[in-house]
N, C-alpha and C positions, 0 to 999 in steps of 0.2 A: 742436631735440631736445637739444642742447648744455645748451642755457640750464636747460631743464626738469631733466636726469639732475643736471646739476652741487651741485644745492640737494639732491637726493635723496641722491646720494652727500655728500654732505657732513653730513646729519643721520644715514646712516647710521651713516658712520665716529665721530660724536660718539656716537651712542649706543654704539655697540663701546667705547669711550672710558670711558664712564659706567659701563657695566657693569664693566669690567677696574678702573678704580676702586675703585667699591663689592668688588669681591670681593678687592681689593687689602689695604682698610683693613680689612673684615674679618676677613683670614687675619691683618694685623699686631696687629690688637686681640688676638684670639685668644691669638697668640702672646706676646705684651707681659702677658696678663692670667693666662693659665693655663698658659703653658710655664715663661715664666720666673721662678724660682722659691730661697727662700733656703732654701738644705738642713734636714733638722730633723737635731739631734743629739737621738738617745736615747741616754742616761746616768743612771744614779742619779746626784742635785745629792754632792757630794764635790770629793775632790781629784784623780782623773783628769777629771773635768771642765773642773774650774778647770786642771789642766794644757794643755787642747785649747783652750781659750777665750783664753790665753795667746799659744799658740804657732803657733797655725790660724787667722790672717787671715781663710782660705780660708775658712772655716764664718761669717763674719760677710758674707760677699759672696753673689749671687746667681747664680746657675748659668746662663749663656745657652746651652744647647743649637744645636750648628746649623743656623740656620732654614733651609737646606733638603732637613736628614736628621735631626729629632729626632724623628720616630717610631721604633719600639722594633727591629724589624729592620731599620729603614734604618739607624741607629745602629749595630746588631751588624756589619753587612755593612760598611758604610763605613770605620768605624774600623779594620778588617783589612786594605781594599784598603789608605786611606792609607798605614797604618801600615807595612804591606810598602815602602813608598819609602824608610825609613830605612835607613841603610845595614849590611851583616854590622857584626858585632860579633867582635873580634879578641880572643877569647877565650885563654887557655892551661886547658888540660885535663888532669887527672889522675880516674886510674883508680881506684876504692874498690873496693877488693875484701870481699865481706861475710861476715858470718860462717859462713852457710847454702850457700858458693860460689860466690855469684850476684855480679854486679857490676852496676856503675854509674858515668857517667861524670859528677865534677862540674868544671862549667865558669866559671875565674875571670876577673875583670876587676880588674886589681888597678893597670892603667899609672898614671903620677903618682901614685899613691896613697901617703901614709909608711905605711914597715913598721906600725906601730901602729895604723893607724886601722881602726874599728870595722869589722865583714863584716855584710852581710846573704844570709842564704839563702834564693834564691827557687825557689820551688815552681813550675810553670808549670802550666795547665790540663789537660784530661781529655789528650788526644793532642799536647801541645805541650813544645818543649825550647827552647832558651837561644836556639834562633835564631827564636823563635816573634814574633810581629812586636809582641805584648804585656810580651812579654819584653827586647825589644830599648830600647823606649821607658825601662824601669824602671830597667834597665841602664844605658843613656848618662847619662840624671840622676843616677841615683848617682854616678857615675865624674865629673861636672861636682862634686860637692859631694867629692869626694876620700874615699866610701868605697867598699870593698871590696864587692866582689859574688860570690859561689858562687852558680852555678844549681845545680841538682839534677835532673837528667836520669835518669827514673823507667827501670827494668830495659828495656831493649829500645828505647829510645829514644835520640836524638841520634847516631844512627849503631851504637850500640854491640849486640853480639851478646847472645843468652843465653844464661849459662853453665849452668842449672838450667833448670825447666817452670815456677818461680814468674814472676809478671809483676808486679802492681802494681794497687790499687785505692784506691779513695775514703777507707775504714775503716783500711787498714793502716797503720801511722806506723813501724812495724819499722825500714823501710831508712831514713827522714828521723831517726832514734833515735841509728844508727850513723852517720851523716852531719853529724850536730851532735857527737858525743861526739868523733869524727876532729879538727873544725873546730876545736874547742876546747881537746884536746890537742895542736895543730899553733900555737896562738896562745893561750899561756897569758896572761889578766889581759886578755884581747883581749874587749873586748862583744860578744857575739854578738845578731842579731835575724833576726826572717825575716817571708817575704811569702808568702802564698799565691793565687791569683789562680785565681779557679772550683773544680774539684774540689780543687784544691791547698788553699783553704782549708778542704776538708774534712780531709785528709788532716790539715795544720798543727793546727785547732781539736782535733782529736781524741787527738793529739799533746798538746796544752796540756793538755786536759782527764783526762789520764791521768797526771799531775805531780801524786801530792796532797801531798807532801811540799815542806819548802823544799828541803832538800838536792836534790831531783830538779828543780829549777829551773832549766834551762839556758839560758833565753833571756831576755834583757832584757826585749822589748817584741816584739811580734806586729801583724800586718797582713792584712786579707782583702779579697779586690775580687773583688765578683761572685759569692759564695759562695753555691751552693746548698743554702740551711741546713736545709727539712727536702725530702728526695730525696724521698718521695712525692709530693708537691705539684707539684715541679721537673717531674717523671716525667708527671703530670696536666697541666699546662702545657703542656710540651711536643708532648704528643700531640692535643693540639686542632688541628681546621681551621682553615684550611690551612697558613697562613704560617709557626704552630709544628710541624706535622706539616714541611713540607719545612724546617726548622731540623734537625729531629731526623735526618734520613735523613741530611741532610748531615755530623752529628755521626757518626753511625754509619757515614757510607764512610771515617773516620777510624778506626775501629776495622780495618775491612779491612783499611786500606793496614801499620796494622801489623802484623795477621796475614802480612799476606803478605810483611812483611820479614822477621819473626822465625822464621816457618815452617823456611824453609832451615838454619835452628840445629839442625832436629831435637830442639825440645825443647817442641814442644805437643803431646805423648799426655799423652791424662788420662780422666777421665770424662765423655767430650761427644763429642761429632759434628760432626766440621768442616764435614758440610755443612750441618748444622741452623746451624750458627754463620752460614754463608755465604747462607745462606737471611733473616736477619737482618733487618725494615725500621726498627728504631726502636731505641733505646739498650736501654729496659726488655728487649725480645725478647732482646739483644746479653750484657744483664747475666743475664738467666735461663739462657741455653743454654753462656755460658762464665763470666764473672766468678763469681758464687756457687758454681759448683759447682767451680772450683778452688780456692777456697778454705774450702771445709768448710760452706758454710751449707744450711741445713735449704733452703731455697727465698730465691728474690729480694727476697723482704719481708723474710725476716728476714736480706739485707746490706744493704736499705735501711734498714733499722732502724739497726740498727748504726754505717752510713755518717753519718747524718741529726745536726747537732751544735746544732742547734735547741734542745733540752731539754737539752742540759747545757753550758750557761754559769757556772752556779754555780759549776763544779768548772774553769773558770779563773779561774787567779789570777796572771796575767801581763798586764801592762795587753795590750790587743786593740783596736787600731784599725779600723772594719769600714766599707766602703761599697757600699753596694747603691743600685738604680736601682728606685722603687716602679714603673716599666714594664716590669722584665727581662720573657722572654719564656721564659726558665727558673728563674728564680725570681718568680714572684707577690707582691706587698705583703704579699698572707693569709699566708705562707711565711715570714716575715720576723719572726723572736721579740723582738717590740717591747716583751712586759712583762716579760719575762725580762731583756731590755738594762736596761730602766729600773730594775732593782731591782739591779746587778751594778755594785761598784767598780771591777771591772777592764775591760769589754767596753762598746765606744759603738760604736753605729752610724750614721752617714751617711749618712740619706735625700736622693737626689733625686727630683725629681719626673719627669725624663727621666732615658735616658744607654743603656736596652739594657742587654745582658750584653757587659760589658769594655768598652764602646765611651764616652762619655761626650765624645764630640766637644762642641767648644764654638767658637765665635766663627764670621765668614764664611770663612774657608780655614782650615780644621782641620788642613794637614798643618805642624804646627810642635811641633818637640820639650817645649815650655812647656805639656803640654795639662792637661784637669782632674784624672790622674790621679796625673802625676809630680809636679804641685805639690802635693796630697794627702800624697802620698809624699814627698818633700823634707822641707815641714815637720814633718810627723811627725817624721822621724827624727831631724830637726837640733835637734828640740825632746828627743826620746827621750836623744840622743847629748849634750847639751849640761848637760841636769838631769833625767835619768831617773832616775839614784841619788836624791835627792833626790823626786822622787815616789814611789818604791817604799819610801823610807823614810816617807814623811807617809800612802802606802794600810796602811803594816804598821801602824802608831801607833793608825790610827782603827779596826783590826780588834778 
């Protein structure tokens, strides 16, 4: 009996063998052939171009996504847990008090840094502050290259109370307006730039695009990761089976959690229904029953309208460094205004072919502060900080 099973088990286990093989070399063809991938820059050919092509190694190399989370919400998800292992960030905080009587906490990182060296102001995403774990990553890199970092911790966030009923959305650039004009009268002759990362770049682009003047030019150079450029689309995305539907509930128990901090401020009576708000399963719902209608709009279309900075690239004119993932899973490739970038001096955008919303994991252990995005960000900046004058003097020449 021995004799007989032993030959049997043994062609067994070799075919288990063959099979794990085959679906081995497979998954690695696959992967080698269609994940990994050399980013596209869209740009009009110019001189922010030739600027990036310079200065951005990174866009001449090839994007390894984490072979075993580069799908689009293993991506989103993963990249959070990792990144939450970085450690706080030991910020010093000051209070902006605004003009309207509402406040805001911005939060610096300035240690080793000389008095002089350049600030950047980061925006964080829809419900995210300084200690957000996307935040943290953009932060320590900076702080390794010796510049200065302001978060901007939006009304009711990062701990802080609300002093008014106003809160904070996608479209508004009001309080980021007073937050730059502060930054700049506190460090005169000091370069300023900033980041915006998901709704933040909404918030930033819309900001840029409201600068038609030079004199209204406050910022050097601009940055977006993960920006969802036209909110309808985002919105459509999002609300698809399944995996994006529970993205979006997840997104929207983030709306609760700050209701339910700010609430105690006694400062949300307005024209809504806290239970319809509470009642809530999806952002869209979330932004119908309270975002628009706090802030004046006719209905939700028309603050997505408004929010959406897709159709107006033109009207920046501040170089804009921009990278999106053609997988995000709230932002869509179809989303992504690729012939607007291509015809725009100032704005290029960073297609990859993986990476999720913020997530952009890369290599086999992702959890390392050198990931695809801080090195994105680095070069940029070092490139920005080093001969941005000199490019902003060679995009005015060609205008």
């Amino acid at each position: 009996m021995n004799w007989i099973t032993s030959p049997l088990d043994f062609l067994f286990n070799l075919s288990e063998w063959y099979v794990s093989a085959i679906i081995g070399t497979g998954f690695f063809t696959y992967y080698l052939l269609q994940v990994v991938k050399q980013p596209i820059l869209v740009c009009s050919d110019g001189k922010f171009k030739d600027f990036l092509s310079l200065h951005l190694p990174i866009l001449q190399e090839k994007y390894w996504p984490t072979l075993w989370c580069f799908e689009s919400r293993l991506q989103t998800a993963f990249a959070n847990v990792l990144r939450s292992l970085y450690p706080k960030v030991e910020y010093w905080r000051e209070t902006l008090k605004l003009s309207d009587g509402g406040q805001l906490a911005l939060d610096w990182l300035e240690e080793g840094c000389p008095t002089n060296a350049p600030i950047i102001i980061i925006l964080p995403g829809l419900t995210g502050d300084s200690q957000s774990q996307y935040i943290r990553c953009l932060a320590l890199s900076a702080n390794r290259m010796k510049l200065r970092i302001v978060v901007l911790n939006y009304r009711g966030l990062g701990g802080m109370s609300l002093k008014t009923p106003r809160t904070y959305n996608a479209a508004n650039f009001e309080d980021l307006s007073e937050a730059v004009r502060h930054v700049k009268i506190l460090n005169p002759g000091i370069p300023v730039a900033a980041v915006g990362i998901s709704m933040g770049g909404l918030v930033l682009g819309n900001y840029l695009a409201s600068q038609q003047t030079l004199s209204e030019k406050t910022l050097v150079a601009a940055m977006v990761i993960s920006t969802p450029w036209n909110v309808f689309k985002a919105m459509d995305s999002l609300e698809k089976p399944v995996l994006n539907l529970m993205l979006n509930r997840y997104l929207t128990s983030g709306f609760f959690s700050f209701i339910n901090r700010v609430k105690h401020d006694d400062m949300l009576q307005g024209p809504w229904c806290m239970e319809d708000i509470l009642k809530c399963k999806t952002v869209r719902e979330f932004d119908s029953s309270y975002t628009a209608k706090q802030f004046g709009y006719k209905d939700v279309s028309d603050y997505y309208a408004n929010a959406s900075i897709h159709d107006k690239l033109h009207k920046i004119e501040v170089p804009m460094l921009c990278l999106s993932a053609r997988d995000d899973p709230i932002q869509p490739y179809e989303g992504i205004p690729v012939e607007e970038a291509s015809k725009s001096k100032y704005v290029a955008i960073v297609i990859t072919q993986y990476g999720g919303h913020i997530g952009f994991l890369e290599g086999l252990f992702p959890a390392r502060r050198d990931e695809y995005i801080c090195r994105l960000f680095t070069q940029y900046f070092n490139g920005i900080f080093t001969s941005g004058s000199e490019l902003l003097a060679a995009i005015s020449k060609s205008d």
